[in-house]
Each structure stands twice: as structure tokens, then as C-alpha cells.
N, CA and C atoms as an extended XYZ file, in Angstrom:
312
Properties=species:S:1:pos:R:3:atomname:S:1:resname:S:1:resid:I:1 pbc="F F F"
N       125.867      106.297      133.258 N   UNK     1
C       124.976      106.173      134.375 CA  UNK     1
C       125.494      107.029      135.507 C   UNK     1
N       124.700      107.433      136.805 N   UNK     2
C       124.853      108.440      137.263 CA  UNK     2
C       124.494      107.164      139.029 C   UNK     2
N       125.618      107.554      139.548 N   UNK     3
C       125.118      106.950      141.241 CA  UNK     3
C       124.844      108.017      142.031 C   UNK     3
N       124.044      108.131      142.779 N   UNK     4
C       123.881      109.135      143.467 CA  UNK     4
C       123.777      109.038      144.945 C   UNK     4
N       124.449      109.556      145.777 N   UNK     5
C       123.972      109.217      146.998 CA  UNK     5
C       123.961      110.943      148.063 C   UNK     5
N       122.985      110.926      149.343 N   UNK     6
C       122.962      111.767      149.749 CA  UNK     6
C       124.128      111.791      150.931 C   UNK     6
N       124.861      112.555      151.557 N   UNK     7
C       126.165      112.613      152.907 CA  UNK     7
C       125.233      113.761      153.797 C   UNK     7
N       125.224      113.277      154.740 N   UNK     8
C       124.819      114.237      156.217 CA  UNK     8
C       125.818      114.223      157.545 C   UNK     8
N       126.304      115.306      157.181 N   UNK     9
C       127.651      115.349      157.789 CA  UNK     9
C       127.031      115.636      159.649 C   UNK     9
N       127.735      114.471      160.550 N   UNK    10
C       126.959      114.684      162.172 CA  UNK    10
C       127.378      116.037      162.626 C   UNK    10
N       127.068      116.821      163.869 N   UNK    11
C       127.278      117.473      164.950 CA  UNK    11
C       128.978      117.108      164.861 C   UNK    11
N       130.026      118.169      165.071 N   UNK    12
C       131.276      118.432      165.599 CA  UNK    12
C       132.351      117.726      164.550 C   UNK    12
N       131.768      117.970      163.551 N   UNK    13
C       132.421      117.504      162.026 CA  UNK    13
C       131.662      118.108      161.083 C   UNK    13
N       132.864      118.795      160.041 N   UNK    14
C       132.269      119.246      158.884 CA  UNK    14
C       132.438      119.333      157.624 C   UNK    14
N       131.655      120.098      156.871 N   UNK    15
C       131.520      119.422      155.186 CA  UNK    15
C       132.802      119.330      154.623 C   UNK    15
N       133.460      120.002      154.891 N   UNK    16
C       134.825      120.777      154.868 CA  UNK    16
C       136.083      119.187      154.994 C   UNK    16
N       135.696      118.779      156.264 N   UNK    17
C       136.347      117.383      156.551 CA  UNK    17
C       136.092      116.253      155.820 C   UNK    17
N       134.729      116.513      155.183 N   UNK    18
C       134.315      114.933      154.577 CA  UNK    18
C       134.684      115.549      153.577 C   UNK    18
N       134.460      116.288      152.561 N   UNK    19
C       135.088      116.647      151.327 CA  UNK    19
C       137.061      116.101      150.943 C   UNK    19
N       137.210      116.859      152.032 N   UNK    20
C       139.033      116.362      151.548 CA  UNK    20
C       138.934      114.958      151.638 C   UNK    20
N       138.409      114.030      152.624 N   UNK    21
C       138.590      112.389      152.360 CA  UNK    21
C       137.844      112.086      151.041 C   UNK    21
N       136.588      112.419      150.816 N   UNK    22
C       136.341      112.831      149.246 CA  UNK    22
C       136.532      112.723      147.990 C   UNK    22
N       137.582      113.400      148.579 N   UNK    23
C       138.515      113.935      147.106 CA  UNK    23
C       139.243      112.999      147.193 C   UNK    23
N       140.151      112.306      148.311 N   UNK    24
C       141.317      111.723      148.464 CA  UNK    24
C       140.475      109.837      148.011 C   UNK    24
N       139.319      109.438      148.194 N   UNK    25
C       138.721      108.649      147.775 CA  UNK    25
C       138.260      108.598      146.322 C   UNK    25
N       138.001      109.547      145.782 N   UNK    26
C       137.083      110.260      144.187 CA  UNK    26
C       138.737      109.647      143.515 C   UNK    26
N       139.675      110.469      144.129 N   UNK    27
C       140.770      110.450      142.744 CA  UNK    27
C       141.430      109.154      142.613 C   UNK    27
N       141.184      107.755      143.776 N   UNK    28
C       141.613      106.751      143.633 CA  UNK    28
C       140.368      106.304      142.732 C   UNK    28
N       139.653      106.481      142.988 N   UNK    29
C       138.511      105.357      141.984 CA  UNK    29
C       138.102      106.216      140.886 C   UNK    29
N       138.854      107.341      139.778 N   UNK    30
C       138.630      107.702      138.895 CA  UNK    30
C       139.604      107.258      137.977 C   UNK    30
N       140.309      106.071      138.290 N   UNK    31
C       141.518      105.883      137.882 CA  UNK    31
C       141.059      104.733      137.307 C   UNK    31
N       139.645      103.779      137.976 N   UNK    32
C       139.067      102.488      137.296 CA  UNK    32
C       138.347      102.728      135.685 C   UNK    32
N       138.384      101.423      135.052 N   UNK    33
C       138.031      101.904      133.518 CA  UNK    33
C       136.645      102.251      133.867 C   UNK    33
N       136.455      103.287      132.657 N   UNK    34
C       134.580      103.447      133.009 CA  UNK    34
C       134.088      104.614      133.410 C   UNK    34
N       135.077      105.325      134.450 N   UNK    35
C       134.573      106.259      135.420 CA  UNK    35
C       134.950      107.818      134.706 C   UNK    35
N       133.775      108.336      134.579 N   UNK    36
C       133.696      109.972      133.934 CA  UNK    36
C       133.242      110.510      135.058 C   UNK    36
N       134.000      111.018      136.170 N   UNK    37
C       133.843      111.389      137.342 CA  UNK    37
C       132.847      111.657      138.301 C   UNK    37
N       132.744      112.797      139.219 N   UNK    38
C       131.965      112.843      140.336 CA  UNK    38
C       132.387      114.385      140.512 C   UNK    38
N       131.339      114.770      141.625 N   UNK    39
C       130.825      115.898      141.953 CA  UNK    39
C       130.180      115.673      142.979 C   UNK    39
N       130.857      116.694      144.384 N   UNK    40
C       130.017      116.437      145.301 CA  UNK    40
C       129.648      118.529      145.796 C   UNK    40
N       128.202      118.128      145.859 N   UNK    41
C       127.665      119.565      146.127 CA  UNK    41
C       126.867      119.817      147.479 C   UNK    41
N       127.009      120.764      147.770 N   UNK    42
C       126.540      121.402      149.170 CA  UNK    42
C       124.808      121.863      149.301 C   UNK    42
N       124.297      121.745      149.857 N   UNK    43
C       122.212      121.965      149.909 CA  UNK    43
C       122.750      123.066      150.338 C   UNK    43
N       121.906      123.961      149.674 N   UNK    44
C       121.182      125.375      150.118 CA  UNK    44
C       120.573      125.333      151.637 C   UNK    44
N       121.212      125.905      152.284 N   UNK    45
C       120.201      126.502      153.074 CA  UNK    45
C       120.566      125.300      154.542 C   UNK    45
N       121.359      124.418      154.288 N   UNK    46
C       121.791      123.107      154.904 CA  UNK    46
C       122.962      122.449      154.874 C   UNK    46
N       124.119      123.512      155.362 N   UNK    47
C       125.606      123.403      154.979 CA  UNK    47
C       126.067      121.796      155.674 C   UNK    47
N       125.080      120.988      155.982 N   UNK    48
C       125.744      119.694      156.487 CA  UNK    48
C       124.990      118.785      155.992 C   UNK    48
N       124.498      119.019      154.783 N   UNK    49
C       123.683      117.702      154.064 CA  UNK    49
C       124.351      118.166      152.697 C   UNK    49
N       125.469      117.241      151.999 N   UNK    50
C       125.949      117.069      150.871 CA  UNK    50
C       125.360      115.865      149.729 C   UNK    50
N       125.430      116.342      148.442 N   UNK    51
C       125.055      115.095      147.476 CA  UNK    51
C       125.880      115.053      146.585 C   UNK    51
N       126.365      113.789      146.066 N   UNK    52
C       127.236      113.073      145.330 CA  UNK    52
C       127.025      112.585      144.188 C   UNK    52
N       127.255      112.835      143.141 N   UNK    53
C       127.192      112.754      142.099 CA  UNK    53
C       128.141      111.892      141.087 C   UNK    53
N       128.414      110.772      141.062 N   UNK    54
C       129.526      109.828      140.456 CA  UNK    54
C       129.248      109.453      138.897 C   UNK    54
N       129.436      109.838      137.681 N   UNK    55
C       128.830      109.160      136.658 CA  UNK    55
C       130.073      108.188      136.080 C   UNK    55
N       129.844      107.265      135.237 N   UNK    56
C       130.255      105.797      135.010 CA  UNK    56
C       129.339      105.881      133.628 C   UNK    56
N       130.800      105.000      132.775 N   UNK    57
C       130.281      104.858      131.487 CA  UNK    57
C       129.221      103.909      130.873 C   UNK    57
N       128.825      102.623      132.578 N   UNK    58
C       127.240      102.103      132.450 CA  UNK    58
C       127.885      101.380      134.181 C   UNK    58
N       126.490      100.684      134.142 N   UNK    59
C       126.426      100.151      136.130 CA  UNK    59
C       127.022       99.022      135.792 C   UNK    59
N       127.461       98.408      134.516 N   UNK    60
C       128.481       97.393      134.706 CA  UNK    60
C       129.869       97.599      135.188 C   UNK    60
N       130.124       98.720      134.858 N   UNK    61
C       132.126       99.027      135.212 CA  UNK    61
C       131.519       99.650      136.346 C   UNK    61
N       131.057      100.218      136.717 N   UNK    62
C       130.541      100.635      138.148 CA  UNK    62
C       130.894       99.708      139.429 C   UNK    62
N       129.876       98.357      139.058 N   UNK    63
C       129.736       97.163      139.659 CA  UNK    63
C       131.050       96.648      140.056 C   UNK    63
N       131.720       96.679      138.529 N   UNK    64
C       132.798       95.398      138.982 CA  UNK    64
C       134.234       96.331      139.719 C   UNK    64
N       134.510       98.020      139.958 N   UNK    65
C       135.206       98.702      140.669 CA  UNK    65
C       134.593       98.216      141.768 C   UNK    65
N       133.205       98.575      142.354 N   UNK    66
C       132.560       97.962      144.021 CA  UNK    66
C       132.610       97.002      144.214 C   UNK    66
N       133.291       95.704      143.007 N   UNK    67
C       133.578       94.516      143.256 CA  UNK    67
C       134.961       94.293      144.006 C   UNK    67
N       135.885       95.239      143.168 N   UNK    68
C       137.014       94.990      143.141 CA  UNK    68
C       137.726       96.486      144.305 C   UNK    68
N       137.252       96.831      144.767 N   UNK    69
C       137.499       98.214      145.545 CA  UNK    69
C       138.887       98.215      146.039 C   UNK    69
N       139.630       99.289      145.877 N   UNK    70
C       140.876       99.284      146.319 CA  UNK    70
C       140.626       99.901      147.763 C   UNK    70
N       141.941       98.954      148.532 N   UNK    71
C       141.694       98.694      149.842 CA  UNK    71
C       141.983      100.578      150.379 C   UNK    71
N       142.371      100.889      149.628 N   UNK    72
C       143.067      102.122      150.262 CA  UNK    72
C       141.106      103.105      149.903 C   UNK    72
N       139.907      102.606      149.408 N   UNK    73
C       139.131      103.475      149.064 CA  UNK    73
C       137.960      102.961      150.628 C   UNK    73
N       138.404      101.743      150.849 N   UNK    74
C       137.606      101.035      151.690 CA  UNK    74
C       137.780      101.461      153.280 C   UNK    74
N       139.377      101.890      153.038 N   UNK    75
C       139.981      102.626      154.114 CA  UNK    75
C       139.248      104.049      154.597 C   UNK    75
N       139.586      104.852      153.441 N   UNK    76
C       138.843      105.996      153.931 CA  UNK    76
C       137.549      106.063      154.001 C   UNK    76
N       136.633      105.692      153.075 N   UNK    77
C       135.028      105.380      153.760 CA  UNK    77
C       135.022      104.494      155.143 C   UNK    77
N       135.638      103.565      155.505 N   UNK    78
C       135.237      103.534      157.037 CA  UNK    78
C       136.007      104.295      157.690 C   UNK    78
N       137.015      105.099      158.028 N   UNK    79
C       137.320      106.144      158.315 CA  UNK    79
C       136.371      107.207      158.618 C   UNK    79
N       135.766      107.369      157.558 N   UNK    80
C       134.534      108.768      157.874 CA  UNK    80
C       133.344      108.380      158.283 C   UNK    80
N       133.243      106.724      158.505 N   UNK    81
C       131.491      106.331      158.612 CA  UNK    81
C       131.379      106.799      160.121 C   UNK    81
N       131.927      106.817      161.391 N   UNK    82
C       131.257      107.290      162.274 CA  UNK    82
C       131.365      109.419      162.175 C   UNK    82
N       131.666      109.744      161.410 N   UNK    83
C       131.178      111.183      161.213 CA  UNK    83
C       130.090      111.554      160.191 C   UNK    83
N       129.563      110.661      159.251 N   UNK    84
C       128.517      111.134      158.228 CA  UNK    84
C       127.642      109.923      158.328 C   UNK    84
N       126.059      110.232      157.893 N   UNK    85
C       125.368      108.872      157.329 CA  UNK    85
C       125.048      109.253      156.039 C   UNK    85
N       125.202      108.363      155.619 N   UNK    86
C       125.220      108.222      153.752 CA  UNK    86
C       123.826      107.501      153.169 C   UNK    86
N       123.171      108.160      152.638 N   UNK    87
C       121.660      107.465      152.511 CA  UNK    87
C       122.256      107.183      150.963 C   UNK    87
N       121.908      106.141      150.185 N   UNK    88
C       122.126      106.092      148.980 CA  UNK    88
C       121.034      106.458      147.821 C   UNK    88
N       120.980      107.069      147.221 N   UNK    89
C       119.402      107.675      146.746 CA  UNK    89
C       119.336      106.561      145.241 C   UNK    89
N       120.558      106.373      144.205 N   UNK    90
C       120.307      105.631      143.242 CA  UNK    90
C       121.072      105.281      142.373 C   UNK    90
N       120.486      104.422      141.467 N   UNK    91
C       120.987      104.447      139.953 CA  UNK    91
C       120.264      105.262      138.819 C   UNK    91
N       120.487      106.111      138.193 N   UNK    92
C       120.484      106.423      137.410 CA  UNK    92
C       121.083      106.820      135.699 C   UNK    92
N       119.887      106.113      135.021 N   UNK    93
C       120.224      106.085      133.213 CA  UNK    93
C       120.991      107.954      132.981 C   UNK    93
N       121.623      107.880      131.757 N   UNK    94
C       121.695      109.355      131.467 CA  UNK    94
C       120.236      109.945      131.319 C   UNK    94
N       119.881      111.263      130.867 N   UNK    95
C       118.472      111.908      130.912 CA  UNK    95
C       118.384      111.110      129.411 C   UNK    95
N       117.346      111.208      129.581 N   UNK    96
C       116.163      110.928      128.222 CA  UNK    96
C       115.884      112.132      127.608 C   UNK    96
N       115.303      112.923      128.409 N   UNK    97
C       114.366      113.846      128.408 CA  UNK    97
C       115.133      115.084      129.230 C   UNK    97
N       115.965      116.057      127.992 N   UNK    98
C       116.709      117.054      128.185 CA  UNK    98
C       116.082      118.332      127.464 C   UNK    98
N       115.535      119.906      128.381 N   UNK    99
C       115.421      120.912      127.385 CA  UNK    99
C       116.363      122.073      128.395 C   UNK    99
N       116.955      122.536      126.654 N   UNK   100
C       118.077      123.626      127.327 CA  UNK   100
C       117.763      125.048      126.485 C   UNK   100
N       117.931      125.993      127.290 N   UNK   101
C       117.403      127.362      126.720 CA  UNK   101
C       117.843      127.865      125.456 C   UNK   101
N       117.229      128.064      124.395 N   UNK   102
C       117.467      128.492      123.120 CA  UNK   102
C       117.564      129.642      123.150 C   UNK   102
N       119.216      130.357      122.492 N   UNK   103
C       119.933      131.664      122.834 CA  UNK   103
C       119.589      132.254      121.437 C   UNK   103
N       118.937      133.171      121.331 N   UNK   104
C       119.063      134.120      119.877 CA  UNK   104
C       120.533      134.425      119.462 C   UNK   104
């Protein structure tokens, strides 16, 4: 399963800053069972609106890490909440419905 959420990084802070806490958050909670990592990518055209990409081996081990959150992950997300707002966009199944270009 795939979580997804959107980051809009405010005025006098940047992508640059929320990324390294990020990372420093991503590599503590890739360490819970379940978790086949994350990816966070930059919008075209809109260098301060980032999206996040976390996939998990289903929204049960998902769940019970956001159950169980290590304090040090809880730390740095409120840390960065007065510089970004974080809209959460979803849950998502793997694709169903995959077509990939057929190479001669």
C-alpha cells in the first residue's frame, strides 16, 4: 500500500530544509516491519509544494508503526509543523491496472 501525502513548504523556509528532517524521520521509520520505503518529490513548476510517497507491505503494519511512533519521529514532525502544511491526500492499494511500453 502506498500513503501519500502532499508538503507545502511556507514563505522563509525551504524544500531543501524539510527534506533533510525527511530523511532524518524516513530512515527512523524504515526500520519498522512492513515498510518498503518512501520517496519524496518536488512539483514542476512549484519548488515549494513537495509529495510523499511512503509504501508499506499493507495499512495494517502501517497502522500499528502510527500506533506505536517512535518518539524521536514525533519529534521531528512537530519540529517542522510550523514551517510546512501537510495535506494528507491517501491510502492507496498497489495499481491494479498497470501498462508499460513494449520495447522491440
Amino acid at each position: 500500500m502506498h500513503f501519500i501525502f502532499e508538503v507545502h513548504v511556507k514563505p522563509g523556509y525551504t524544500a531543501e530544509q524539510y527534506a533533510e528532517a525527511w530523511v532524518r524521520a524516513s530512515e527512523i521509520i524504515q526500520k519498522a516491519p512492513g515498510a518498503r520505503g518512501t520517496r519524496l518529490h518536488r512539483k514542476i513548476g512549484d519548488p515549494k509544494v513537495l509529495l510523499a510517497i511512503a509504501t508499506w507491505e499493507s495499512k495494517a503494519v502501517r497502522d500499528a508503526m502510527e500506533s506505536q511512533q517512535p518518539e524521536a519521529v514525533r519529534n521531528i514532525i512537530a519540529e517542522q509543523a510550523e514551517f510546512v502544511d501537510v495535506r494528507v491526500i491517501g491510502e492507496f492499494e498497489d495499481a491494479e491496472w498497470v501498462v508499460e511500453p513494449q520495447h522491440a
